[in-house]
N, C-alpha and C positions, 0 to 999 in steps of 0.2 A: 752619354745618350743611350749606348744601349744599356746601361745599368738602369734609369728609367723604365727602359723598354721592357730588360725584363721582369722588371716588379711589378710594373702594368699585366703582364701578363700574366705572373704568378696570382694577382686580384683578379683578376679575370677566369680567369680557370676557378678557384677560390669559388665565387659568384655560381656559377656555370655548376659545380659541386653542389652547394646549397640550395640552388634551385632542382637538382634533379632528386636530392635527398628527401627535400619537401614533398616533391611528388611523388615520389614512389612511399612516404609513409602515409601522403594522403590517401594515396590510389590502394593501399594496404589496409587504410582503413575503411571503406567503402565496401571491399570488397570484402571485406568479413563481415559489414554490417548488412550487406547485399547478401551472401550464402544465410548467415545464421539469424538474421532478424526481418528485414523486407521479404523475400520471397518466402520463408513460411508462412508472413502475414496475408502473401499477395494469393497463396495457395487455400487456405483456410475457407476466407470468401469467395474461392474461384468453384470449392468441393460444395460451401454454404447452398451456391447458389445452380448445384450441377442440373438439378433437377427442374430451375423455373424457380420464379418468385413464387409461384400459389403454394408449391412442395416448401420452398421453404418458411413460408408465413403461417403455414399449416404446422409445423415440425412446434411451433409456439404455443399450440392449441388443441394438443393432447391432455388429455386427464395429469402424467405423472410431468407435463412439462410445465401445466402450469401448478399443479403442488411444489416444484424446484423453485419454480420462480419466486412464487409467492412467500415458501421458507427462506430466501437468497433475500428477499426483501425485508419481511419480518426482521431476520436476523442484523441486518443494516440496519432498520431503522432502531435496532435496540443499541449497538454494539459501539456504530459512529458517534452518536451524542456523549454515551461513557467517555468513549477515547476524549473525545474534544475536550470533553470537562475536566477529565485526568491529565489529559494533558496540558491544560493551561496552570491546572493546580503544581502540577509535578515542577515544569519549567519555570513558573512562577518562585518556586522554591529553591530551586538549584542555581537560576540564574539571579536574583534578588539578594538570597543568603548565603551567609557563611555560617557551617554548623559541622560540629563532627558526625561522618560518615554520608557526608557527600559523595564522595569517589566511589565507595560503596554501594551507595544510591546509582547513580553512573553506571556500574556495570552491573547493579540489577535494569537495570532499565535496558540495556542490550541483549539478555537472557534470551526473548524470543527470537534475535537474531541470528544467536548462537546455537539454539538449540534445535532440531530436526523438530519440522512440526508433527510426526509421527508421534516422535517420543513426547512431547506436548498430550497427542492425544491418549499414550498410555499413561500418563502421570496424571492424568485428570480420571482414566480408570482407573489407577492406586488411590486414588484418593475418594471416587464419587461411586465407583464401580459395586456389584454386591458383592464382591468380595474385598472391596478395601476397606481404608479408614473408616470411612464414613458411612460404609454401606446399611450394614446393619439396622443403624438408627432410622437413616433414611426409608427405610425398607417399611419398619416397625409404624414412621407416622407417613408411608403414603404417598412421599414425596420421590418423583423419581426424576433422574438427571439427565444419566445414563442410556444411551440410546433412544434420547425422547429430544423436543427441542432444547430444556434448559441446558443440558449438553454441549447441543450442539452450539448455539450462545457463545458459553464458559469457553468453550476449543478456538473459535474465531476472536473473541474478545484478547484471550492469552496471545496468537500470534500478530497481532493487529497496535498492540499496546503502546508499541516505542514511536509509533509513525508522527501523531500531533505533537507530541513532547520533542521531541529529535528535530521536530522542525522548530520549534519555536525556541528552542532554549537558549540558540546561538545570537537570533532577533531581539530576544530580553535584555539577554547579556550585553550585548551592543547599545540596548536603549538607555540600560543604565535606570538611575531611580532619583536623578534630581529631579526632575518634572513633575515625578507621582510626589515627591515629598513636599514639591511646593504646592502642588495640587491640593493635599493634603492640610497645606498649613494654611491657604487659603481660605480652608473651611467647605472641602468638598468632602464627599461622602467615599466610602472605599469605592464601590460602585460608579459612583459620579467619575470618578478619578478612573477606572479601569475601562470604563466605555469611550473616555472623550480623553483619556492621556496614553492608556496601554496599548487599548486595543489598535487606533488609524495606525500605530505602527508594525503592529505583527498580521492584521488581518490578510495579507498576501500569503503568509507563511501559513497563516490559521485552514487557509482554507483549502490550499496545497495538503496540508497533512490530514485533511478530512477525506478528502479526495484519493489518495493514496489510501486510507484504512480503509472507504469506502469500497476502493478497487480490491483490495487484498480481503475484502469480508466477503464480496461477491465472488470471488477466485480461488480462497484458500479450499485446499482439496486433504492433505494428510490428515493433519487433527483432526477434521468433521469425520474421513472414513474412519480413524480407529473406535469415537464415538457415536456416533452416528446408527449404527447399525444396519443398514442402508434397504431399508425397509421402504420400498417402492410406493409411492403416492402421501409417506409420511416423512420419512424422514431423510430423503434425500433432496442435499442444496443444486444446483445450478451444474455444479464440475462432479459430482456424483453422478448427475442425470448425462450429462456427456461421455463419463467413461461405458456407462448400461449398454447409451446407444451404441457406441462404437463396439464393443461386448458380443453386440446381438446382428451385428454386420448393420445398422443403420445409419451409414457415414454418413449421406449428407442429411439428417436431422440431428448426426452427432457434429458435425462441424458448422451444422446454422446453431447450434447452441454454443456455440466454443465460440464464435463469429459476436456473439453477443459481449463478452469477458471482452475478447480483443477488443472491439471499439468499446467497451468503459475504460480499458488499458488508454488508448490512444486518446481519449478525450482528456484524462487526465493528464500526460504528457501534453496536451494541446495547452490545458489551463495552468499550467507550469511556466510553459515557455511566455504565455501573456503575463503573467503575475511576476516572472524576474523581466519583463520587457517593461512594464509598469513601476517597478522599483528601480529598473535604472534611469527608467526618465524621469523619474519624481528623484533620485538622487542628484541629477544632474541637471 
């Protein structure tokens, strides 16, 4: 009996352990996601709005704020379509085929991951700059890159690259290619076959990684400053016109611009968690 007794109680204790372990790594994580992520966010908006809404809806409808915007937009609507396309092409390819220098492909494709988007933006001045590669030429027909918007473009397009592709390639792989082959042999068109056999299946992922380039072309700040040239009511994006203001002591029109980035941030964390809540209930 007490041999029962005490093995009851060594599970019990056991239990009692696991339970407090749970808690304190839950309560551990909380509390770091509370210091370094919730409360800057809750601060942002609280500095946004220090002033009144009119100060802050106003901070929108300066001359250089809304040149920011509208380059912050320009540049999106050029940069996400690329990506999307590049990206269904790229993953279509690595996921679909086998070829030599896949892997290869692979870890060019993580390049902008790895690489500081600074140095991003000086290898596009080695190369677009008038003194690099390509200056010269460029110079002589007129075309400039360099400190102008196609620049600025090229610097977001480069850090933005892997987001569609990264999402989708794993979606692919998974789908596998009996379906599109019998689609195919049915007598459908590649087209016919990509819209009504590829796509219902990646389009949660599709749109997740538009969403994500989207966010990171309206946000990214290194590449744009080293090209950029940050030439006031031309060539500065959105997080260029935020560092100015904060620069020139204008915090709450520089955190009602910043306040903008976060909620495209959080919107797409929102459209995240619906897109894998929609794929687990269509799995199951």
């Amino acid at each position: 009996m007490s041999d029962i007794a005490r093995t009851l109680g060594v599970f019990l204790q056991g239990i009692d352990e696991e339970i407090w372990v749970k808690r304190g790594l839950i309560g551990v994580t909380w509390i770091f996601l509370s210091v370094f992520l919730i409360l800057p966010v809750i601060l942002v908006f609280r500095y946004a709005f220090s002033l009144g809404l009119a100060a802050y809806l106003q901070s929108f409808l300066t001359r250089d704020a809304r040149s920011a915007l509208a380059l912050s937009v320009f540049t999106a609507l050029i940069v996400v379509p690329v990506n999307a396309v590049f990206g269904i092409i790229m993953a279509w390819a690595i996921a679909k085929f086998e070829f030599r220098g896949k892997n290869i492909l692979l870890t060019l494709l993580d390049v902008p991951f790895a690489v500081s988007p600074v140095i991003a933006g000086m290898m596009l001045l080695l190369l677009f700059g008038s003194r690099g590669l390509l200056g010269p030429w460029l110079q002589e027909t007129g075309i400039r890159i360099v400190f102008a918007r196609p620049g600025i473009v090229l610097a977001t397009l480069f850090v933005t690259l892997p987001f569609v592709a990264r999402e989708l390639i794993p979606l692919m792989h998974a789908q596998g290619t009996e379906a599109e082959i019998s689609s195919l042999t049915l007598g459908a068109t590649g087209f016919q076959t990509f819209f009504r056999v590829t796509l219902p299946g990646i389009k949660w992922g599709l749109l997740y990684g538009v969403l994500l380039s989207n966010a990171r072309s309206f946000g990214e700040f290194g590449a744009v400053s080293v090209v950029s040239g940050h030439i006031r009511g031309q060539t500065n994006t959105i997080p260029l016109h935020v560092e100015i203001l904060f620069n020139d002591y204008q915090f709450a029109a520089s955190f009602a611009m910043a306040s903008l980035l976060v909620f495209l941030g959080l919107l797409t964390l929102f459209v995240k968690g619906f897109a894998e809540s929609k794929e687990n209930y269509r799995e199951h």
